[in-house]
C-alpha positions as CSV (number, residue, x, y, z in Angstrom):
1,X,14.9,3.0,27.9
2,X,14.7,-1.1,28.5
3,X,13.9,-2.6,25.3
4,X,11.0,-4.7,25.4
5,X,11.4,-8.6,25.5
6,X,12.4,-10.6,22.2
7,X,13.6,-7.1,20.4
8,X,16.7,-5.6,19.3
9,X,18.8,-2.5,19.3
10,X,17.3,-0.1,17.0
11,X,20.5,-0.3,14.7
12,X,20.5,-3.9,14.4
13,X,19.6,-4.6,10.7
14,X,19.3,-8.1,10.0
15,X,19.3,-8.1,5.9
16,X,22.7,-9.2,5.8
17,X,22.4,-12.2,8.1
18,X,19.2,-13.2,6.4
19,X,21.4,-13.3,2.6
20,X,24.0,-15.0,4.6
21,X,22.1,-17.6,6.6
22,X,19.2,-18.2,3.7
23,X,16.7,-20.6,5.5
24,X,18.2,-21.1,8.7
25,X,18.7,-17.3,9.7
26,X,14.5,-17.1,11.1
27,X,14.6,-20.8,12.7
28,X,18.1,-19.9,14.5
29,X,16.7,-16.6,15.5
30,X,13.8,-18.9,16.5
31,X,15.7,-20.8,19.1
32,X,16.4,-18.1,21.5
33,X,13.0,-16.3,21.0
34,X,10.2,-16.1,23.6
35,X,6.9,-17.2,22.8
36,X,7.9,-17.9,19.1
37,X,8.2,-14.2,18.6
38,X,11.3,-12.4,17.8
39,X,11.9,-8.7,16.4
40,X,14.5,-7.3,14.0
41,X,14.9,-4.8,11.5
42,X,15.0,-6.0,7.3
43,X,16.3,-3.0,5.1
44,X,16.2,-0.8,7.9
45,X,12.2,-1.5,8.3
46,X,11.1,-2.6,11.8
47,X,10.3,-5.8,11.7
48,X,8.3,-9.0,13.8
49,X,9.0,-13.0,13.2
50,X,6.0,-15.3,14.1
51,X,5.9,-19.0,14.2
52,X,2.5,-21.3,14.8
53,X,-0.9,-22.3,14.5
54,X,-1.8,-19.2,16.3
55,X,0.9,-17.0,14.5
56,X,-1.2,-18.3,11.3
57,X,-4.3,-17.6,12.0
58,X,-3.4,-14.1,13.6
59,X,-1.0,-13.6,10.0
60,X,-3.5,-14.5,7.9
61,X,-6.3,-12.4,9.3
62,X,-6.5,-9.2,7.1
63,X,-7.4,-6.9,9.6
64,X,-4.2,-7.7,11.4
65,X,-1.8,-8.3,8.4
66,X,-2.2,-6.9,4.7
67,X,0.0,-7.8,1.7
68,X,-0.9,-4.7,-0.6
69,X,2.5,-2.6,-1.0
70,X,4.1,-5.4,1.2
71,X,6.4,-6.9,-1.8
72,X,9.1,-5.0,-2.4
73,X,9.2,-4.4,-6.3
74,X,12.4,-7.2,-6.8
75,X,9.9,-9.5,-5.9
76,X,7.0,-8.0,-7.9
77,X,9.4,-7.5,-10.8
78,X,10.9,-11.2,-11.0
79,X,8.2,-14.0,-9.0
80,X,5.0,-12.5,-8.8
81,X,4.6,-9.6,-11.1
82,X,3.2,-6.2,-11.5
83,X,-0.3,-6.0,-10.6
84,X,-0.7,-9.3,-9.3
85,X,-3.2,-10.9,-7.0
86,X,-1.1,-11.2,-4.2
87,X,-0.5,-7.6,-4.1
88,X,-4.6,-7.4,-3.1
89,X,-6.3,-7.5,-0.1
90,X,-9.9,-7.3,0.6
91,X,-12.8,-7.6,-1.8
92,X,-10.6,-6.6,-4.8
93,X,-8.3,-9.8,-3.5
94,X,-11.7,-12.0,-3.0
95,X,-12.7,-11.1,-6.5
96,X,-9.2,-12.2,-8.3
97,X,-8.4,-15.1,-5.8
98,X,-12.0,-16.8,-6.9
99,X,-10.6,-17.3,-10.7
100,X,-7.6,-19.0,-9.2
101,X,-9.5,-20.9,-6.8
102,X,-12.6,-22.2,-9.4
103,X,-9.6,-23.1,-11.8
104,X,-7.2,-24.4,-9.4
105,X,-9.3,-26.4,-6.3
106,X,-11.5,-28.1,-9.2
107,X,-11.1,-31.7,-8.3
108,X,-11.4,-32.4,-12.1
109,X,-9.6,-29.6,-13.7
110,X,-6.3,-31.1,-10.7
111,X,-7.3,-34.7,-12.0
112,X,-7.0,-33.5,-15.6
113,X,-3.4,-31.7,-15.3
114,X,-2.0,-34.6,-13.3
115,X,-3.2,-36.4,-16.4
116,X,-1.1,-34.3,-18.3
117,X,1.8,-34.7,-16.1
118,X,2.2,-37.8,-16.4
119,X,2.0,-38.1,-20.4
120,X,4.6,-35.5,-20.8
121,X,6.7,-37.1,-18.2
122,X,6.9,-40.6,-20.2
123,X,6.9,-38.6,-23.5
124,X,9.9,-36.9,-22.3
125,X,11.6,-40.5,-20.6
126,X,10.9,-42.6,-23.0
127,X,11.7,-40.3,-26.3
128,X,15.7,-39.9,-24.6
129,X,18.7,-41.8,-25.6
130,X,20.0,-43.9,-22.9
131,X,22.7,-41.2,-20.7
132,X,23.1,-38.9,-18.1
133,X,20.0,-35.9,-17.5
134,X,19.6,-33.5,-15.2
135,X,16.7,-34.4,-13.3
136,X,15.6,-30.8,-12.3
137,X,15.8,-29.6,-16.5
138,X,13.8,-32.0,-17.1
139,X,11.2,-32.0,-14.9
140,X,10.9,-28.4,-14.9
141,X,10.0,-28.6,-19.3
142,X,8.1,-31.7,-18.1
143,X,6.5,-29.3,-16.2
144,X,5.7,-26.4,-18.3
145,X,4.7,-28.5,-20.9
146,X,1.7,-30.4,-19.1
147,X,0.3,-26.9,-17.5
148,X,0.4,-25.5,-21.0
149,X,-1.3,-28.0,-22.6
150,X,-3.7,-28.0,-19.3
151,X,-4.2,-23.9,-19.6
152,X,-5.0,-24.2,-23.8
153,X,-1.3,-22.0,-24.2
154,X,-0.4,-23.4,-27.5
155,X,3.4,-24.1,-27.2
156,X,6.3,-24.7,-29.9
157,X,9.3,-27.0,-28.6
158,X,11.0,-24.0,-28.5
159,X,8.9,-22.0,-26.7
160,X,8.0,-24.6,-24.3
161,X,12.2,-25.6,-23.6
162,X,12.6,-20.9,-23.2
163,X,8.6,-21.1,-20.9
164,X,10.6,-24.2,-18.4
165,X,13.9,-21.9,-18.6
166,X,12.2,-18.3,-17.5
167,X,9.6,-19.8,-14.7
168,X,12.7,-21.2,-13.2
169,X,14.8,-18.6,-13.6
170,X,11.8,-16.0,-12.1
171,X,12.0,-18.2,-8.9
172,X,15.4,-19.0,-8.8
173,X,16.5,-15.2,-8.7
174,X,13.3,-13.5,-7.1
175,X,15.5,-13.7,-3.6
176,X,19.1,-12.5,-4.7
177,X,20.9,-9.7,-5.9
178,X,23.3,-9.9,-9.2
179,X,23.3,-11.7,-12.1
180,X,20.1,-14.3,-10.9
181,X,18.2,-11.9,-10.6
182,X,19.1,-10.0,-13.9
183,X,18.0,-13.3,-15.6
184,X,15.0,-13.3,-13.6
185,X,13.7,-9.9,-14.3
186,X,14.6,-10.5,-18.1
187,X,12.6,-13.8,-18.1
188,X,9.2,-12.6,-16.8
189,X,9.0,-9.3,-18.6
190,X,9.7,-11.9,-22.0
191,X,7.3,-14.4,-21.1
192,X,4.7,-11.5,-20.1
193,X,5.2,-9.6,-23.6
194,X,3.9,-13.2,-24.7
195,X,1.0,-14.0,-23.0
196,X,-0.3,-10.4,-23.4
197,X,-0.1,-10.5,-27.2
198,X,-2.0,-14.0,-26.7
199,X,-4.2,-12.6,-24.0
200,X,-5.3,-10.0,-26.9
201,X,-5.6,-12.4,-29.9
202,X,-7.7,-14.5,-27.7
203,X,-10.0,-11.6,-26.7
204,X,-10.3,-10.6,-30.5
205,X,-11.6,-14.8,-30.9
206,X,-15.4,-15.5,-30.7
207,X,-15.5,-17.6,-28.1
208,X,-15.2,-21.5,-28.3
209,X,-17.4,-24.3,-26.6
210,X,-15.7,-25.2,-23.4
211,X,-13.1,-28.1,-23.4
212,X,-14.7,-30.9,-21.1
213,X,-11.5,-31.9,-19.8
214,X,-11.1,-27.8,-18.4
215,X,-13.8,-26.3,-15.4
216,X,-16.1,-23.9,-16.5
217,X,-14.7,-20.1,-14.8
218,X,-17.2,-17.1,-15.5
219,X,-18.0,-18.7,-18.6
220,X,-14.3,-19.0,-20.0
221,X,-13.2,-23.1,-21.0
222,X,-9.6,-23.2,-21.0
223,X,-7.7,-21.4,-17.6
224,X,-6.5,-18.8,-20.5
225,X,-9.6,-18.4,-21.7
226,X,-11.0,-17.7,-17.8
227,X,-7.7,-15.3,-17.4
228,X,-8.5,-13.3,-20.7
229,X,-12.0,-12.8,-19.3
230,X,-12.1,-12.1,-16.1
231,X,-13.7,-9.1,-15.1
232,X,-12.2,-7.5,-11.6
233,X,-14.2,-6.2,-8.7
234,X,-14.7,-2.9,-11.1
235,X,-16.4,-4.7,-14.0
236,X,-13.8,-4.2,-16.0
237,X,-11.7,-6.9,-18.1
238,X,-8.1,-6.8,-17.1
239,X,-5.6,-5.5,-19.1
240,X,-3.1,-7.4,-21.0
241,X,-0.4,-6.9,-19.2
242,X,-2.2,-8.0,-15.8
243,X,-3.8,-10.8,-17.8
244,X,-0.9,-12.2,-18.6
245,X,0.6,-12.0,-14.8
246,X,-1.9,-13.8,-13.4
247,X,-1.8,-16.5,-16.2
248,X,1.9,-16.7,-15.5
249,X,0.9,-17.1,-12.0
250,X,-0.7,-20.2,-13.0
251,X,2.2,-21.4,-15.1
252,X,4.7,-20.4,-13.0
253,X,4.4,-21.9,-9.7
254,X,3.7,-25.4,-11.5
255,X,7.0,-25.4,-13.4
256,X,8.1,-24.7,-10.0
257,X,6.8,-28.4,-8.6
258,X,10.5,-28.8,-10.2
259,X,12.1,-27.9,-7.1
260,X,9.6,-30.7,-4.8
261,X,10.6,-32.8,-7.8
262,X,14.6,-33.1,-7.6
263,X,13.8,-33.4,-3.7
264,X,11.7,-36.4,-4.1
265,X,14.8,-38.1,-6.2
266,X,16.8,-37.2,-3.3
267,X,14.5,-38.6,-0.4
268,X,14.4,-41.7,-2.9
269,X,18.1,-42.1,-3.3
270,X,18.6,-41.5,0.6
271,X,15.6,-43.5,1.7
272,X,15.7,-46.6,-1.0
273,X,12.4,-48.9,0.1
274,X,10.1,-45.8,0.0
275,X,10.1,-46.7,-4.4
276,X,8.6,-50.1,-3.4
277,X,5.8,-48.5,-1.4
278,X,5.2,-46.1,-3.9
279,X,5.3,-49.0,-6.9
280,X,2.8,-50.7,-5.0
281,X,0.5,-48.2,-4.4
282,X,-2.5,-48.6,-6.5
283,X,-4.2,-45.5,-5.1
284,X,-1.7,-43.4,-5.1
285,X,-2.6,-42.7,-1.6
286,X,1.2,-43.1,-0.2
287,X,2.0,-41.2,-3.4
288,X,0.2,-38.3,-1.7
289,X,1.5,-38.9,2.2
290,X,5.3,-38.8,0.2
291,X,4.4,-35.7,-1.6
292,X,3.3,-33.8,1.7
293,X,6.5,-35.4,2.9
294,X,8.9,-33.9,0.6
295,X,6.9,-30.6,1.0
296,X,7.2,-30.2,4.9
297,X,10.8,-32.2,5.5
298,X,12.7,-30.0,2.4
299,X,13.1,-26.5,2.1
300,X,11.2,-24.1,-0.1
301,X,9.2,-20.5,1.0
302,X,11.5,-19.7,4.3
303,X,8.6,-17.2,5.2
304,X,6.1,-15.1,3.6
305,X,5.6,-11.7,4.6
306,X,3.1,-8.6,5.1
307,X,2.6,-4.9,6.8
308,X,0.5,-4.5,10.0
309,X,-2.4,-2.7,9.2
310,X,-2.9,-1.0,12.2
311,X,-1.5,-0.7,15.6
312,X,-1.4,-4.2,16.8
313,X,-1.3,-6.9,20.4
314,X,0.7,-10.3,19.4
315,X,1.2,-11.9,22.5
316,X,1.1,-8.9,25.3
317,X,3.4,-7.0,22.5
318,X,2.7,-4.0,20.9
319,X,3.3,-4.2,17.1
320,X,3.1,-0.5,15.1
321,X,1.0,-0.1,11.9
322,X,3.2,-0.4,8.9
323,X,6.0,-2.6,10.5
324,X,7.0,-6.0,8.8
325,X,5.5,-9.4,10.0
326,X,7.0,-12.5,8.6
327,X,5.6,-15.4,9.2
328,X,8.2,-18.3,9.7
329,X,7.3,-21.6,7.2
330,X,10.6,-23.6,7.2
331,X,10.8,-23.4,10.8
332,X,7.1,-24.2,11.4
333,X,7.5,-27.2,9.2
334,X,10.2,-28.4,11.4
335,X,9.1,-27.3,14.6
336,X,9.3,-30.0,17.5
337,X,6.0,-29.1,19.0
338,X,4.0,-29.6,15.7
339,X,5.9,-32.5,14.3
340,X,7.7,-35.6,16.3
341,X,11.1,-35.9,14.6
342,X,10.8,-33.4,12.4
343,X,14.6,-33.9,11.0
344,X,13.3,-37.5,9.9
345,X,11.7,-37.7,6.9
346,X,8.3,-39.9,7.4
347,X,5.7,-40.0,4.3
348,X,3.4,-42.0,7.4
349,X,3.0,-39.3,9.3
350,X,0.5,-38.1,6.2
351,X,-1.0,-41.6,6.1
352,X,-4.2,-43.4,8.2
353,X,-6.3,-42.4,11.1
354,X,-4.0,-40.6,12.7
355,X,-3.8,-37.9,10.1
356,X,-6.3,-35.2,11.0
357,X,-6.9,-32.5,9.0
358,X,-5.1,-30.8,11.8
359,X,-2.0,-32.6,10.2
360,X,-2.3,-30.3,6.9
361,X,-3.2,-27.4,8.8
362,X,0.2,-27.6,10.8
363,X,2.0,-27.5,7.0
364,X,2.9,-24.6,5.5
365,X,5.6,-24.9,2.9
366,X,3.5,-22.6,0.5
367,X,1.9,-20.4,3.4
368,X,-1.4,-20.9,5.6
369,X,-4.7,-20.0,6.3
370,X,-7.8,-20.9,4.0
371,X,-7.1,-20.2,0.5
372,X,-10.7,-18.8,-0.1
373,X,-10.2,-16.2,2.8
374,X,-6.6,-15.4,2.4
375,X,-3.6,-15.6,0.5
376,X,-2.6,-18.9,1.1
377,X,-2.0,-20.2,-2.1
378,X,-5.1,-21.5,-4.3
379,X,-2.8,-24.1,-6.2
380,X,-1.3,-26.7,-3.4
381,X,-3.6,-29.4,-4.8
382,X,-1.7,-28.6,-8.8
383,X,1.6,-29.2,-6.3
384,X,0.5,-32.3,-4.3
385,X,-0.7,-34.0,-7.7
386,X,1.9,-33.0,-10.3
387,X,4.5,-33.9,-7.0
388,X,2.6,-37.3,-6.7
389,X,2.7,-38.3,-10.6
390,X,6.3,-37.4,-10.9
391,X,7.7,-39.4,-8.0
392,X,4.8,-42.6,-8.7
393,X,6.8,-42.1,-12.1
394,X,10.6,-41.8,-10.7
395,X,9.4,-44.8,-8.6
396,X,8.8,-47.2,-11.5
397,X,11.8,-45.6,-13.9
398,X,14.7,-47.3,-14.0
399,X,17.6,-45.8,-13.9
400,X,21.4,-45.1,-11.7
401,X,22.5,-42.5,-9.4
402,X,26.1,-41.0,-11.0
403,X,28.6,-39.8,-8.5
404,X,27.6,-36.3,-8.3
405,X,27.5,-33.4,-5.7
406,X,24.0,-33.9,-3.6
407,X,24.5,-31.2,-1.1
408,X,21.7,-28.8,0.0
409,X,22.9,-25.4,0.8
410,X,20.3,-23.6,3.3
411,X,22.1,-20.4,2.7
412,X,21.0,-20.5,-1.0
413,X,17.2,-19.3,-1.7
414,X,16.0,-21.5,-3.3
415,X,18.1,-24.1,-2.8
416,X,18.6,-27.2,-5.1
417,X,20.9,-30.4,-5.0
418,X,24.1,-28.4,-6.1
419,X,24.2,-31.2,-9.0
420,X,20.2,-30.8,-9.9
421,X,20.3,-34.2,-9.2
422,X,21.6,-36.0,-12.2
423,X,20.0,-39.4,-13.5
424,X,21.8,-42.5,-15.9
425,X,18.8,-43.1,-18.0
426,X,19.2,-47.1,-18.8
């Protein structure tokens, strides 16, 4: 029997070449693919690559794709958690993603942890002895700092220094087996033993007037007040244990601005007279455009993932119900057709009348889709602001560049400077 265009022998199981290939293994694949489709098999599951506009709208659609049993429990157990809102779809999703969204898309609530972004930044820069940091540690407790403050989490300086350490270490071993991934796993079910015994005294708390500084979410102040009562598509009030998930899933993915953080310091130290654009940038409107930048040019998500929910038609080929579709982002945000010189990084290509909204659409270093339909993720503007503060900072900070080892493995997920880019404080 032929096999149909863009597929593979039954037996061939790509899982290997994906751990050996990291980021590049989908875009390669890509290359030689008709009609940016290609088909494979991941841990023996068959399996179907997308790239596009259209492969996003037709990915995010949830009668076509659904993410519910779609995360394997590695990635359950170390990123997202147990329980967590990306493992919903339909109105139980809707009803979880709108706490994210009114806490996450409110332009005030952004405004107000950017704030707090920046204070812990120069706390942090301007409270260190003169010497040699790594840029990634510090912006990662910079980090978990400013979104605890944000979220009402009262912190100690230990436990904000451990809360920086396990956020990074969920995402830096969600994608690997062995020892990262150990750490991982040991991190998140630590931090969630936490914020569920704080999830609990909270609930035992009359409730407090609202901060002004937080937005108001089902009647809740703080984002961990809002988490502690939110009531699910049942009525019910979550428990503890999924309570504190999804506040992790707040906290988390900020600390995580870490990673766009060391990349801006590297675009900076490649691309030297982008710090006098961003020093004088009032605005901080070029801030943004380099943020966006750093998001599309470096490498982050290489895909996101879900089951077909029924028997399926992408492109004149049939895809069966249950079969992996991954939906390429890395590749996408380096795609030729989308982006002119993709391979150059460009901050301008973000700025002025020639950046439609079309422009944003296209980018999809965190997924696509509309956040209040889908599960693109509610929290980009937390990333584009706490990115724009830190590198507006970096900008204005002096400081040197130490010899150091800069390169940017694609077959590590996720991938770093293999230094963590190290700065001479002066």
């Amino acid at each position: 029997m032929p096999l149909l265009k863009n597929s593979v022998a039954p037996w061939s199981d790509s899982t290997l070449a994906l751990l050996a290939h990291g980021y590049a293994w989908m875009p390669n694949r890509m290359r030689n693919a008709v009609d940016g489709t290609f088909r494979t098999r991941l841990l023996g599951r068959p399996t179907i690559a997308l790239r596009g506009p259209e492969a996003v709208d037709f990915f995010y659609d949830e009668k076509h794709v659904l993410r519910t049993a779609a995360l394997p429990d590695p990635v359950l157990d170390t990123l997202f958690g147990q329980g967590a809102v990306h493992t919903l779809d339909g109105d139980a999703h809707r009803v979880r993603k709108a706490m994210f969204l009114a806490l996450l898309q409110d332009e005030a609530g952004v405004a107000a942890l950017g704030e707090h972004v920046g204070r812990r930044w120069r706390e942090a820069v301007s409270g260190r002895a003169p010497g040699r940091v790594k840029l990634f540690d510090v912006a990662a407790e910079v980090l978990a700092r400013a979104v605890c403050d944000w979220a009402d989490v009262p912190l100690s300086d230990a436990a904000a220094a451990e809360m920086a350490r396990d956020c990074a270490s969920m995402v830096d071993g969600f994608a690997t087996p062995g020892p990262r991934h150990l750490r991982a796993r040991r991190a998140r079910r630590r931090q969630e033993e936490a914020l569920a015994s704080l999830i609990a005294t909270v609930r035992g708390t009359p409730r407090a007037p609202a901060a002004s500084e937080f937005p108001e979410t089902d009647g809740a102040g703080s984002a961990l007040e809002a988490v502690a009562r939110h009531r699910d598509l049942d009525g019910n009030l979550l428990d503890p244990h999924t309570a504190a998930v999804e506040l992790l899933n707040i906290i988390r993915p900020t600390v995580a601005v870490a990673w766009f953080a060391t990349f801006a310091a590297h675009a900076l130290h490649r691309w030297p007279p982008h710090r006098d654009l961003l020093r004088s940038d009032p605005q901080g409107a070029y801030a943004e455009a380099f943020a966006h930048e750093v998001r599309r040019f470096y490498p982050f998500a290489p895909f996101v993932g879900g089951l077909a929910a029924r028997d399926l038609t992408w492109r004149g080929e049939s895809v069966a119900k249950d079969t992996l579709v991954l939906l390429d982002l890395y590749g996408q945000n380096h795609d030729p057709a989308l982006w002119e010189h993709p391979y150059r990084f460009d901050p301008h290509r973000f700025t002025g009348p020639q950046d439609p909204q079309g422009r944003l659409d296209d980018l999809v270093p965190q997924g696509g889709g509309d956040p209040a339909r889908g599960h693109r993720c509610p929290g980009e503007a937390v990333t584009v602001t706490a990115l724009a503060v830190i590198v507006t900072e970096l900008a204005r900070l002096d400081y040197g560049v130490p010899d150091q080892d800069l390169t940017i493995s694609l077959s590590r997920m996720p991938t770093l400077p293999r230094s963590g880019f190290e700065l001479d404080l002066a």
